[in-house]
C-alpha positions as CSV (number, residue, x, y, z in Angstrom):
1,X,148.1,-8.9,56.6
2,X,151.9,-8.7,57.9
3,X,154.1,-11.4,57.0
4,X,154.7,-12.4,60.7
5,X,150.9,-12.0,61.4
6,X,150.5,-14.6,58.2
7,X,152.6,-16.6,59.3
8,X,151.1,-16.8,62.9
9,X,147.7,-17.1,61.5
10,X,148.6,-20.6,60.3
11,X,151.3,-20.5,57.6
12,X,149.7,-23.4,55.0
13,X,146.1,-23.4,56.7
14,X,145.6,-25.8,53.4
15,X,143.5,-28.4,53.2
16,X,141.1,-31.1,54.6
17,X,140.8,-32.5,57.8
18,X,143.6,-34.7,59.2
19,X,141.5,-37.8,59.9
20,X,140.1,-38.2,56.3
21,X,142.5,-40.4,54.1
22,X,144.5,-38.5,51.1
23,X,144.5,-39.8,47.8
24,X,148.0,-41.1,46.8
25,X,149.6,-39.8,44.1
26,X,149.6,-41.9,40.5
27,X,153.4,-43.2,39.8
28,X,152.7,-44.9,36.5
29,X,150.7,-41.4,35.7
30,X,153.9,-38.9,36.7
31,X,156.5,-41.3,34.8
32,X,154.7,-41.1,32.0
33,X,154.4,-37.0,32.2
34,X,158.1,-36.8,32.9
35,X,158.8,-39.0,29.8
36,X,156.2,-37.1,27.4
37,X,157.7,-33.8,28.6
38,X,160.9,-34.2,28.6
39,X,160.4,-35.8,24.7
40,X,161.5,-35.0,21.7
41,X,158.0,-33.7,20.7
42,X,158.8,-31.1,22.9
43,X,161.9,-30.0,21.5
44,X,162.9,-29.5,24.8
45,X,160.2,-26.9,26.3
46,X,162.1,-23.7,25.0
47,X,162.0,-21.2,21.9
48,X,163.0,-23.5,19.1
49,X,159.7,-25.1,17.4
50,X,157.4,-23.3,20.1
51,X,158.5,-26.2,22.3
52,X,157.6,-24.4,25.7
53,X,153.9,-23.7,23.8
54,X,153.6,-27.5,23.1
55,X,154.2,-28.1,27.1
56,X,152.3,-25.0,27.9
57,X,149.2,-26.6,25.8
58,X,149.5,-29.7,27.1
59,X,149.5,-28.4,30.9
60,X,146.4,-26.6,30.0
61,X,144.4,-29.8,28.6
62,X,145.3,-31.4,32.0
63,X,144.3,-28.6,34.1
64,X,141.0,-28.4,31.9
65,X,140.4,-32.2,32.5
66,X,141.3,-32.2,36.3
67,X,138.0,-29.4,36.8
68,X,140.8,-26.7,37.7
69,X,139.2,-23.1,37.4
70,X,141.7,-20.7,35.2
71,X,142.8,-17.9,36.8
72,X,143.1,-16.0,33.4
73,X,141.5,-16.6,30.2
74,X,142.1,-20.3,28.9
75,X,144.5,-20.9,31.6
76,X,147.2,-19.0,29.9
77,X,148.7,-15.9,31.3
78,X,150.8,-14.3,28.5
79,X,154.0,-12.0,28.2
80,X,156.6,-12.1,26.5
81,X,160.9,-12.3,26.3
82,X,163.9,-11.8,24.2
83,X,166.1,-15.1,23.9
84,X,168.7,-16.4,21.9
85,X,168.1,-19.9,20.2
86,X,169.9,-21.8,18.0
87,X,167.6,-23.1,15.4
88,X,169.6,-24.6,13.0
89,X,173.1,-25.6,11.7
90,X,175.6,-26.0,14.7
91,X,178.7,-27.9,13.8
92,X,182.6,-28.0,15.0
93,X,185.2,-30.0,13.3
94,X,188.7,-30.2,14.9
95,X,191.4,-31.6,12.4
96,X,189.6,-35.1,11.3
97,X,187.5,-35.1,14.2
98,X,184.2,-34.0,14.3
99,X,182.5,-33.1,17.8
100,X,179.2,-33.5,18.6
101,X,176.0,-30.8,19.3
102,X,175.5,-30.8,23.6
103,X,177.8,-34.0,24.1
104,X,180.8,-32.8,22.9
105,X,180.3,-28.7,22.8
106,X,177.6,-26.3,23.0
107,X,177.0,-22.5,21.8
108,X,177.2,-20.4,24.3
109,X,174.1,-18.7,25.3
110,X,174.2,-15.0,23.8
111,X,176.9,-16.9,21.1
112,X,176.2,-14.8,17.1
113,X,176.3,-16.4,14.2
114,X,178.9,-17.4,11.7
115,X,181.2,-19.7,9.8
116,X,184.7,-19.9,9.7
117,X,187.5,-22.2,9.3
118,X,191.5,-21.8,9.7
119,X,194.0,-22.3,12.8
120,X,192.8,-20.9,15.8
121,X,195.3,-19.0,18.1
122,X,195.5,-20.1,21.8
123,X,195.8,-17.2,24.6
124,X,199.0,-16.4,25.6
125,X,198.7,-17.5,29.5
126,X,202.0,-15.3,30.1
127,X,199.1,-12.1,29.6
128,X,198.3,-12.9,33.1
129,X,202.0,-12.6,34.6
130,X,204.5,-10.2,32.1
131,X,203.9,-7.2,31.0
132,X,206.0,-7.6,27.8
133,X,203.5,-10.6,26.7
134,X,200.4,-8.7,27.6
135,X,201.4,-5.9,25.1
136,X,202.5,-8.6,22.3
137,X,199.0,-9.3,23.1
138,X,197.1,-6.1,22.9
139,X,199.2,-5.6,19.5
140,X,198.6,-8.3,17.5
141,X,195.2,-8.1,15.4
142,X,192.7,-10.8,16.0
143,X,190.0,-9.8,13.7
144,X,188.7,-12.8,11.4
145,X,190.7,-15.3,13.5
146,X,189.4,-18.1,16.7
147,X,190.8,-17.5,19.7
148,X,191.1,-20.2,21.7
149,X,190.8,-20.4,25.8
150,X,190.8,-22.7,28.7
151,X,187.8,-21.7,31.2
152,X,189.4,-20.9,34.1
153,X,191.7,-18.4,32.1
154,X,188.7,-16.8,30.7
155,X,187.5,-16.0,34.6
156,X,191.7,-14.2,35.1
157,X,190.5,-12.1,32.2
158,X,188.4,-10.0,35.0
159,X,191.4,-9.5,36.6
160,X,192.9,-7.8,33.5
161,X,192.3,-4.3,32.6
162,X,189.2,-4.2,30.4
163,X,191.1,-3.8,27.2
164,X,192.2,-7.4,27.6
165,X,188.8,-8.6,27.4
166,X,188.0,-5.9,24.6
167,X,190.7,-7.6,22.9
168,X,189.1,-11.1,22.7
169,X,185.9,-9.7,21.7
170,X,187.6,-8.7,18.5
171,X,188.2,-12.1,17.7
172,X,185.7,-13.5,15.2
173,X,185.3,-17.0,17.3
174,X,185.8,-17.8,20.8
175,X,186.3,-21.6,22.0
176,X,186.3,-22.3,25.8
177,X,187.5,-25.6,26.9
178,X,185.8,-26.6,29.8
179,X,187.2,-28.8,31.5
180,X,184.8,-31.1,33.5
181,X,180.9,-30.9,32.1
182,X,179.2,-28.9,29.6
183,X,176.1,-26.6,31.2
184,X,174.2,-24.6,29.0
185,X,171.9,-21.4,29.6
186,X,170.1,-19.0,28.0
187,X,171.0,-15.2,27.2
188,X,168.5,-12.5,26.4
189,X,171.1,-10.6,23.9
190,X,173.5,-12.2,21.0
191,X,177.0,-11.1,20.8
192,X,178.9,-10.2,17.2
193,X,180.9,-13.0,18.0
194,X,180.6,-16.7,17.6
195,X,181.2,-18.3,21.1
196,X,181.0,-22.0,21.4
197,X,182.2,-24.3,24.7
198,X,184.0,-27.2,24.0
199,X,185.0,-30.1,26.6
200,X,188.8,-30.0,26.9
201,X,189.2,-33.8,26.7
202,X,187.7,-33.2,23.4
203,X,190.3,-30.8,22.5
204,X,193.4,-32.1,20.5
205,X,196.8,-31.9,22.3
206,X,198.3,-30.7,18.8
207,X,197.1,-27.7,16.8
208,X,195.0,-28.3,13.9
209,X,192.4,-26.5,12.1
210,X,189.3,-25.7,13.0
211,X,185.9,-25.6,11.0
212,X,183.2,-23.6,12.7
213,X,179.4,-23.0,11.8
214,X,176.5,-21.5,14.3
215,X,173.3,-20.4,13.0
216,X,172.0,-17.9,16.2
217,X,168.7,-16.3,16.1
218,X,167.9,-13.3,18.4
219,X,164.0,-13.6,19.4
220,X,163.3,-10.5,20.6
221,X,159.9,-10.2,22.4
222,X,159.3,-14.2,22.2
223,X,155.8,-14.7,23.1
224,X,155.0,-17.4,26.0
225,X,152.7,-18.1,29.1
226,X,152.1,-19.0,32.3
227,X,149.9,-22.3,32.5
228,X,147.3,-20.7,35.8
229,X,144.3,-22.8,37.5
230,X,143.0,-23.1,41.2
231,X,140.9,-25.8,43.4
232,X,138.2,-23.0,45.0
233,X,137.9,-23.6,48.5
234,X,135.3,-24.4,50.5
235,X,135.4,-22.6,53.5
236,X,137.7,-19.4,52.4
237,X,138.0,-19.5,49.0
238,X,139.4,-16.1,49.2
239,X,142.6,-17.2,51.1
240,X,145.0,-19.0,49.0
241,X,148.1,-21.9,49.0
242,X,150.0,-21.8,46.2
243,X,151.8,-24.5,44.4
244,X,154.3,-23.4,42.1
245,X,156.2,-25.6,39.3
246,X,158.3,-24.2,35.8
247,X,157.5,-26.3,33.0
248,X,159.8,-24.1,30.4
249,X,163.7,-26.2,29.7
250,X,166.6,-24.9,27.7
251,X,164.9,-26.0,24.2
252,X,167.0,-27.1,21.2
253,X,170.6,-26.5,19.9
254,X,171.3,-27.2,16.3
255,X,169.4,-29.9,14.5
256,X,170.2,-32.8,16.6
257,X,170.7,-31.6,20.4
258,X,168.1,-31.1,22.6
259,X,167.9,-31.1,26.4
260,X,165.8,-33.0,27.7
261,X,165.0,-31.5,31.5
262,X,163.5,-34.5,32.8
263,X,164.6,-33.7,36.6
264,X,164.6,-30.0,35.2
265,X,162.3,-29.7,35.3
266,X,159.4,-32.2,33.8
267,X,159.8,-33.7,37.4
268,X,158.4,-30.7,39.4
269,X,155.6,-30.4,37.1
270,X,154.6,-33.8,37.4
271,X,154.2,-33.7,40.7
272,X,152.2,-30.3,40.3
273,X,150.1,-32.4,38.7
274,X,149.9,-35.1,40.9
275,X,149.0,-32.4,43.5
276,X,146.6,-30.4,41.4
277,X,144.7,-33.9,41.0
278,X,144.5,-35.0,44.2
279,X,142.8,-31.8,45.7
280,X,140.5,-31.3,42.5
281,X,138.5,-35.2,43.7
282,X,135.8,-34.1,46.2
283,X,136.6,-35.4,48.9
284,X,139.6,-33.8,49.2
285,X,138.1,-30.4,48.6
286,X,140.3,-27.7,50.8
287,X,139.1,-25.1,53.2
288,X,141.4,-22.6,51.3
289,X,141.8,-22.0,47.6
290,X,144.9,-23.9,46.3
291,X,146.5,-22.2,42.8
292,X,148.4,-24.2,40.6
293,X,150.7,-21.9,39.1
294,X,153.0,-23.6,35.9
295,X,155.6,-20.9,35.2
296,X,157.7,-20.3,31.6
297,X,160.7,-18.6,31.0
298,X,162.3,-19.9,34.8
299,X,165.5,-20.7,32.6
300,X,165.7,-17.5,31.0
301,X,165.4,-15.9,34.9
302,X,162.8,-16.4,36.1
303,X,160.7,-14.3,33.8
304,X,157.8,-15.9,34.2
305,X,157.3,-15.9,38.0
306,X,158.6,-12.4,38.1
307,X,156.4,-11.2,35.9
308,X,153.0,-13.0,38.1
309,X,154.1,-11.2,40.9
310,X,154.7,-7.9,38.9
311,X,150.9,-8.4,37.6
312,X,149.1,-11.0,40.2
313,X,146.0,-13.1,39.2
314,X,145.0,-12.8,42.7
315,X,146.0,-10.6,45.8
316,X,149.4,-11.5,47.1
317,X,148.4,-10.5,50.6
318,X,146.4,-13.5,50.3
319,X,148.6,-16.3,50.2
320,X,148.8,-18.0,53.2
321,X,152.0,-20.1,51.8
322,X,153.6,-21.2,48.8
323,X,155.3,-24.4,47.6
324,X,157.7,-24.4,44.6
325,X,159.1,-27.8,43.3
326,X,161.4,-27.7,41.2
327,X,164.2,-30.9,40.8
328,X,162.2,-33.9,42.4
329,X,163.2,-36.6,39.9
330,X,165.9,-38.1,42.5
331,X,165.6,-38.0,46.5
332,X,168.0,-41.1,47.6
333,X,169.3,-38.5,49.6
334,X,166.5,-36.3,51.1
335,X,164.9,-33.2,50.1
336,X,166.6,-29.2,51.0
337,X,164.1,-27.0,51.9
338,X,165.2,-23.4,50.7
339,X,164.0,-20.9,53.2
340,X,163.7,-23.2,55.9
341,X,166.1,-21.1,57.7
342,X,163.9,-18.3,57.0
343,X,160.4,-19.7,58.1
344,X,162.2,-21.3,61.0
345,X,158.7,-22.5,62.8
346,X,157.1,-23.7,59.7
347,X,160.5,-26.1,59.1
348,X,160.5,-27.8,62.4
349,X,156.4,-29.0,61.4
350,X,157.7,-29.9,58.1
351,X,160.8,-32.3,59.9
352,X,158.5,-33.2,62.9
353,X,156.4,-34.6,59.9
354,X,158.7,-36.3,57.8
355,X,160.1,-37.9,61.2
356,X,156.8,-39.1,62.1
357,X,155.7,-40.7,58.6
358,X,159.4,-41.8,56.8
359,X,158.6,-39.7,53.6
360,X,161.9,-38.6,52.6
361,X,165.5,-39.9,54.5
362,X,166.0,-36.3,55.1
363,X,165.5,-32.3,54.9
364,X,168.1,-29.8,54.9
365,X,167.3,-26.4,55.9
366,X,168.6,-23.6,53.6
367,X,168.0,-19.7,54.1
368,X,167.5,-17.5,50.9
369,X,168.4,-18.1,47.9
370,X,167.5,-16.4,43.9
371,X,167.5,-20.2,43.1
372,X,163.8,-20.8,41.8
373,X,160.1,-19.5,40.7
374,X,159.6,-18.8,44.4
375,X,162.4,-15.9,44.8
376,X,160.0,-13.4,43.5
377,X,157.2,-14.3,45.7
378,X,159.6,-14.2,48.8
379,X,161.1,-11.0,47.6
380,X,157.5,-9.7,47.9
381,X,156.8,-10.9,51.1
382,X,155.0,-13.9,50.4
383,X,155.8,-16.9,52.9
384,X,157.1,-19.5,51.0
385,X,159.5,-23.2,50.7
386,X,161.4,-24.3,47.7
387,X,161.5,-28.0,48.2
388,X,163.8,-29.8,45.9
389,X,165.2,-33.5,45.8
390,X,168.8,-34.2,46.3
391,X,170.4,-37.5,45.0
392,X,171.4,-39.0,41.9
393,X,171.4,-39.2,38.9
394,X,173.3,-35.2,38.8
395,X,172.6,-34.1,35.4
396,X,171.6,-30.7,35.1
397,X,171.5,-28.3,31.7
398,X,173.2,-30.7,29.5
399,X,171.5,-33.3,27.2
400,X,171.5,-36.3,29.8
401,X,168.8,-34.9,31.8
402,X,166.7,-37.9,30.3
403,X,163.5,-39.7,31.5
404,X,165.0,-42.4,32.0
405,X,167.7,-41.9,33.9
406,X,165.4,-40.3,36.4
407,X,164.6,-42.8,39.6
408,X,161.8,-40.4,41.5
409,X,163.2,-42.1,44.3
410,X,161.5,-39.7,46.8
411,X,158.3,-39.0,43.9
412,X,155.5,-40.5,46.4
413,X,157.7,-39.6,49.9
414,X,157.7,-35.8,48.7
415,X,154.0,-35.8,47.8
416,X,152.6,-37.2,50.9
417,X,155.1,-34.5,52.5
418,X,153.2,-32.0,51.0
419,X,149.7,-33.2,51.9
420,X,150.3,-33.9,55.5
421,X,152.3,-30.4,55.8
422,X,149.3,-28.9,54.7
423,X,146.3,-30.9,57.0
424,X,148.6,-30.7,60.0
425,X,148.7,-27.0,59.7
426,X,144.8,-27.1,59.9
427,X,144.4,-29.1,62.1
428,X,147.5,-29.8,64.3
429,X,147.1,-32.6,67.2
C-alpha cells in the first residue's frame, strides 16, 4: 500500500480498545534493566568481551519469558561488522602526570596501535596564515615523532591543500586537545597511526614529554544480532506496529574505561521492554501484530537496523507505523518527536494526547533526521516517529552515562504516550 494511503488507513491502527484500562509500566522493573545493562558485566554492550552478545542474550531470555514469538530463529537475527576496539593496554603519561582512560582522554575511533615516548611537536598555527611557515612545515620530517593539535585547528586542516593533512598522517602519534568534553565513537577501519583525544585542561601549559601506549584491534567481520520477537495479533496479525530500540553501546576502552550508555541507550530498551510486556498479558492482546525489534551495531551506523530493512523479517509494506526510542532516561523537559514535521497529521494526535492526559511537559516537532534505528525504515518508506527524551543529566558517549545519574523523569509519561497514541488511533472519539 502507498505511504500516504498507509497513513490514511490509520497510521498506528495498534492496539486494544480505548475503554479497557492499560497496564502501567513497572518502574522498579526498568531501573533495574537500565542498571544491569548499563553494568560492568556488560563491558559496555560493544565488541570487547562479547559485551553486545551478553545484552543480546539477556534481551532474548526476556523476550522468551514475556511469550514473545521470534521472528527468526532463537530470536536472534545475525550479521556481521568490522570495528575497531581497544581491548587492552591504553595509557598516557604527560611529564609526572598520568591521565586517565575515558575521563581524561580517549583513543580515537579508527586510532592503530603503538608505544612511544619523547617530546611531542605542537602544529605550527602560522600553517594556516604564511606561506613561509606552511613550507617549514611541509619540510620538516615527522616520522617517529607526536604531533600535537588543538581541535578546532585540526577542522582548518580541511582548509589546507591535502598535503597538509598528508603531512600529519606521517606522524607516528596524533594528540587532539579537545577542549570542552570527551565523545567517543566507533570506526569500521584502523589507521597506521596512533590517535588519542585528550581534554585540553588536562594538557600541561609547558612542554614535557610524552609516554604513549594503545593496544587497537581491527575486528573485521565481528559477528552480532538483532534481538527480534512479536505480540501476534488478534484481528490482523498480518499488519504490523513496530517498536524499535538499540541495545548495542560503545563497549570498553583499555582495561579500566567502559561506557556505560545508561540513557544511551539501556533507557530505550527498557522501555521496549516495558512495552513488549504490557501487550504480551491478555488482556491487552492488539488487533495488529506489534514487533519488538532490539537492534545492534546502532553505534557503529546503524548497521543493524540497516541491515533488517535490507533483509526484512516481515513485509515492510506492512507496517502500519513504527516507534523508535532511543534516549528516554531524562524528560524534565519534554520529549522531540523526529519526523513529526514529516507525519504532520499523526503529530497533532500525538500533542492533542499528551495535552489531554499531562504525560510529558512537552513535544517538539522535528522533520528528518539520519539520527536513529528508524532512518532506514523512513528511508524505505515506512511511516515512522523517533521519540526521544530531552532534559538532564547531558551525558552522552563518554563514561558518565551511568545508571545512576539517570532520573527517567518522563519513564512512565512516555509509556503511557505510547499506549494511548496507539488505542486512539483505533478507536478515536
Amino acid at each position: 500500500m502507498p505511504l500516504p494511503h498507509r497513513i490514511a488507513a490509520v497510521a498506528l491502527g495498534c492496539l486494544l480498545p480505548a475503554l479497557l484500562p492499560a497496564q502501567a509500566q513497572d518502574m522498579a522493573r526498568a531501573r533495574k534493566t537500565v542498571t544491569f545493562l548499563a553494568s560492568p558485566r556488560l563491558h559496555g554492550r560493544g565488541y570487547v568481551q562479547q559485551g553486545e552478545r551478553r545484552a543480546a542474550d539477556y534481551l532474548r531470555q526476556r523476550f522468551a519469558a514475556l511469550g514473545l514469538q521470534p521472528l527468526a530463529l532463537g530470536y536472534f537475527q545475525p550479521f556481521t561488522l568490522d570495528v575497531n576496539t581497544f581491548p587492552g593496554r591504553l595509557r598516557l603519561r604527560v611529564g609526572r602526570q598520568q591521565l586517565r582512560p575515558g575521563a581524561d582522554f580517549i583513543a580515537a575511533p579508527g586510532s592503530g596501535p603503538g608505544q612511544l615516548r619523547g617530546q611531542p611537536i605542537q602544529l605550527d598555527t602560522l600553517i594556516f596564515t604564511d606561506e613561509a611557515a606552511g613550507q617549514r612545515f611541509l619540510s620538516a620530517p615527522l616520522e617517529g615523532r607526536i604531533v600535537v593539535l588543538r581541535q578546532r585547528d585540526a577542522e582548518r586542516l580541511r582548509t589546507l591543500p591535502d598535503v597538509f593533512a598528508q603531512r600529519v598522517a606521517e606522524a607516528a602519534a596524533r594528540i587532539e586537545l579537545v577542549p570542552a568534553k570527551l565523545t567517543a565513537s566507533l570506526a569500521p577501519e584502523q589507521a597506521e597511526q596512533v590517535q588519542v583525544q585528550v581534554l585540553a585542561a588536562r594538557w600541561p601549559a609547558t612542554p614535557a614529554p610524552v609516554e604513549l601506549a594503545v593496544e587497537a584491534r581491527l575486528q573485521p567481520a565481528y559477528p552480532t544480532q538483532n534481538v527480534v520477537g512479536v505480540v501476534r495479533g488478534a484481528v490482523q496479525p498480518d499488519s504490523f506496529v513496530v517498536v524499535t530500540a538499540h541495545y548495542d553501546h560503545l563497549g570498553r576502552m583499555g582495561r579500566r574505561a567502559y561506557f556505560p550508555g545508561a540513557n544511551d541507550n539501556a533507557s530505550g530498551t527498557a522501555l521496549l521492554l516495558e512495552l513488549a510486556a504490557h501487550y504480551a498479558q491478555p488482556a491487552n492482546r492488539p488487533r495488529y501484530s506489534v514487533a519488538f525489534l532490539a537492534f545492534g551495531a546502532e553505534e557503529a551506523g546503524l548497521v543493524g537496523s540497516r541491515y533488517f530493512v535490507a533483509h526484512p523479517l516481515l513485509p515492510l509494506d506492512r507496517i502500519r507505523f513504527l516507534i523508535n526510542l532511543d534516549l528516554e532516561g531524562t524528560g524534565q523537559a519534554g520529549a522531540t518527536v523526529v519526523n513529526g514535521k514529516v507525519h504532520e497529521r499523526e503529530y497533532q494526535l500525538l500533542e492533542r494526547l499528551n495535552a489531554a492526559g499531562g504525560h510529558l511537559p512537552a513535544l517538539a516537532p522535528r522533520g528528518r533526521a539520519a539520527n536513529s534505528d528508524h532512518y532506514p525504515f523512513s528511508e524505505a518508506g515506512v511511516p515512522a516517529f523517533f521519540l526521544y527524551l530531552r532534559g538532564t543529566p547531558t551525558y552522552y558517549h563518554d563514561v558518565f552515562d551511568r545508571a545512576e545519574t539517570l532520573p527517567l523523569s518522563g519513564f512512565a509519561g512516555l509509556f503511557k504516550l505510547v499506549v494511548a497514541y496507539c488505542q486512539r488511533l483505533e478507536h478515536p472519539l
